[in-house]
N, C-alpha and C positions, 0 to 999 in steps of 0.2 A: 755589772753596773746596775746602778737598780733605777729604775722606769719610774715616771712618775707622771700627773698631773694637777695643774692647776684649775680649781673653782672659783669663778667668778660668779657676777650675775647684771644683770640691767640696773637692779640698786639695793637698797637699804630692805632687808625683811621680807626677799624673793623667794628666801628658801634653800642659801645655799648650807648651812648645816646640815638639812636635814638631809639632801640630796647628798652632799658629803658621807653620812651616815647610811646611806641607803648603800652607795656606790661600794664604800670601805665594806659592809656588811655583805654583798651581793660577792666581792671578790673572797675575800677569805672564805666563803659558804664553795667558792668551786677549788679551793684548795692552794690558792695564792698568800701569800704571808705578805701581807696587804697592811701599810700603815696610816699615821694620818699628823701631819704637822700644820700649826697656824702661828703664821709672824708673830701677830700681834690682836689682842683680844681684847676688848671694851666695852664695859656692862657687866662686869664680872660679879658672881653673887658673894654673899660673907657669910657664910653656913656657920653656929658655933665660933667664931670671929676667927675662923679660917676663909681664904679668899679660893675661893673653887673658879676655874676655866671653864666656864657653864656648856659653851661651845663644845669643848675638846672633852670634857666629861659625856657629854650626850652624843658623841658620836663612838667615843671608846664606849660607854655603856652596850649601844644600841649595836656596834658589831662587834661585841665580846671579846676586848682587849683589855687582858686583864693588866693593865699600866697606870703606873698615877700620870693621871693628865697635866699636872703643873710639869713634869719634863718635856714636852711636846709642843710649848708655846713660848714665843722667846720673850713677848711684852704682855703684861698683865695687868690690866688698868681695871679702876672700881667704876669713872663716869660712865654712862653710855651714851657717848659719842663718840667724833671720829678720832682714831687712833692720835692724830698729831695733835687735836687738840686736849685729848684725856693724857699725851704724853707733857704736854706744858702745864697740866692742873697740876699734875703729881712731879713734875721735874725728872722728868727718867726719857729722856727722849728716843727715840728709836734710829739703831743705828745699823745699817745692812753689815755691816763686819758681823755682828751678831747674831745678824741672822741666816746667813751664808754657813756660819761656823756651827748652828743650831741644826740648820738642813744638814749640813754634811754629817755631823754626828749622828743623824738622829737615822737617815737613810743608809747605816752600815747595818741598822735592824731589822731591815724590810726588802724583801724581794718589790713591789710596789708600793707606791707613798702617793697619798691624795694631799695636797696642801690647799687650803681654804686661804683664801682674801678676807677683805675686810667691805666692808658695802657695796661702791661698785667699781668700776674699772678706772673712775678716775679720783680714786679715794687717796687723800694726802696722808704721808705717814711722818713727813716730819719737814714742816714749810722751811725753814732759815738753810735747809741742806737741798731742798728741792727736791726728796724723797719719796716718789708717786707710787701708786700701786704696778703701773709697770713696769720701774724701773727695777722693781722687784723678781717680778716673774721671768724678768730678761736676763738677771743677775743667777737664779735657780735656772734657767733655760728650760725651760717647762713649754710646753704648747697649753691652750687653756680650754673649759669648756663653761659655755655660757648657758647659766639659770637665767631663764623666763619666765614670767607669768603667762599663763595662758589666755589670760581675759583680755578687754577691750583696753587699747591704749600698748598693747606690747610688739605690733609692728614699728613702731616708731623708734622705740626705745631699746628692740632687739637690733635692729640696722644700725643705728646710733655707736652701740655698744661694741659691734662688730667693725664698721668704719674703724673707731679709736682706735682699738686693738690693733689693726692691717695698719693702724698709720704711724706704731709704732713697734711695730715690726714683729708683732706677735700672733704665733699662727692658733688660728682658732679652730681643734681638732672638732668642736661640734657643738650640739645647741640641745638642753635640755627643758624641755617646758613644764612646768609645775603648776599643781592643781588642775589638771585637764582633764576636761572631760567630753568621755567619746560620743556623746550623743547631742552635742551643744553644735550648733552647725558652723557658730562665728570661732569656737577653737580648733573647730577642723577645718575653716578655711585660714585661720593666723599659722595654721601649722604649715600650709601648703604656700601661700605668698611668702613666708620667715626665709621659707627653702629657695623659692622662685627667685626674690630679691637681694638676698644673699648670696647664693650658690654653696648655702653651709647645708649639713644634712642636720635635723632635729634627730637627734640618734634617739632620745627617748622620750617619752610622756610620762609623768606621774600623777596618778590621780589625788584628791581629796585625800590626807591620812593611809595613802597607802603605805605596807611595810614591807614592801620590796620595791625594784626597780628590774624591768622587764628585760628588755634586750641591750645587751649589755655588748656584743660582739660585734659591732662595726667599730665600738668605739677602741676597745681593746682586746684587739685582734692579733698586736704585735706581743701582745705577753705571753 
C-alpha cells in the first residue's frame, strides 16, 4: 500500500511548494520512489500557449522526476485564486470523484506520494457542493503536516490551523517552519511555544533558500 502525506500550511504563499519539493527531493535522494500529486492548481503559467502546472513542474524539476506534470494535477486553472473561485471563471468545477480516482491512479506509481493543498486549511474548492480543503484530505486519508512561517504573527495562526484540522478530525503528523532562522531569538522562541501550545513536534526548520530539508526521521520513520 503506498504511504503518503498531506501539505498544508497557515495560508496563501507560506511555502508549501517549495517544502513539497524539498521533502519529495530529500526522499527519493535516500532511495524511496517518492511521488508528488496536487488536486487542484490556480495561477497556472501559458509558456508558448501551453498551460504548464507551475507548482507540480517546480517540484518534479527540483527532485528529478522525469514526468510531465500536467498527469499529476487533477484541476488546472489560469486565475490565481482560490480553486472554487478560478473553477467558476473557467466553468470546470472541481469534483472529489476525480480526484479520488486521480490519487488512486497516480499512487500505484509511488512507493511514497506527497500531496500538496491549495492555500490554507480552510481553502474552498467548490462552494454549491460544500467541497473544503478537508473534506479532501479525509477522503485520500492522509495525516497532514503543517507550513509555518517562522516570523512574528505565526503563533496565532499556527494554533489556529492546528485547532481546525483536530476539529475535523484530521491528525496532524507534524509542523514545518519556513524561512527560519537559527540565530533570531523570536524564531527560536515561536518554535518552542508552537511545540509547548500545541503538543505538535516542529519536525523541521528550513532556512532562507535553502535546498534541502534536514531531518527528516521523526517525520517518516514508518517508511
Amino acid at each position: 500500500m503506498t504511504k503518503g502525506i498531506f501539505i498544508t500550511a497557515t495560508g496563501t504563499d507560506i511555502g508549501k511548494t517549495y517544502i513539497s519539493g524539498l521533502i519529495v527531493k530529500k526522499l527519493r535522494e535516500c532511495g524511496l520512489n517518492c511521488g508528488y500529486f496536487k488536486p487542484a492548481l490556480s495561477g497556472a503559467e501559458i509558456v508558448d500557449n501551453k498551460i504548464v502546472p507551475g507548482d507540480c513542474s517546480y517540484v518534479f524539476k527540483h527532485a528529478g522526476i522525469p514526468l510531465n506534470p500536467l498527469n499529476y494535477v487533477s484541476y488546472i486553472y489560469k486565475e490565481a485564486v482560490s480553486p472554487h473561485l478560478a473553477a467558476e471563471i473557467e466553468n470546470n468545477p472541481v469534483k472529489l470523484d476525480k480526484i479520488l480516482s486521480d490519487f488512486n491512479r497516480i499512487k500505484k506509481e509511488f512507493d511514497y506520494l506527497v500531496v500538496e493543498g491549495a492555500g490554507g486549511i480552510c481553502c474552498p474548492f467548490n462552494i454549491k457542493e460544500k467541497l473544503m480543503l478537508p473534506d479532501i484530505i479525509k477522503a485520500l486519508n492522509l495525516d497532514i503536516i503543517i507550513v509555518a512561517s517562522a516570523a512574528l504573527g505565526t503563533i496565532n495562526s499556527t494554533l489556529l490551523t492546528v485547532e481546525y484540522a483536530k476539529n475535523h478530525g484530521i491528525n496532524v503528523k507534524g509542523i514545518i517552519l519556513n524561512n527560519y532562522d537559527e540565530n533570531d531569538f523570536m524564531h527560536k522562541d515561536n518554535k518552542k511555544q508552537i511545540e509547548v501550545l500545541t503538543g505538535i513536534k516542529v519536525v523541521s526548520t528550513v532556512s532562507n533558500n535553502a535546498e534541502n530539508i534536514d531531518d527528516m526521521s521523526e517525520l517518516f520513520k514508518e517508511v
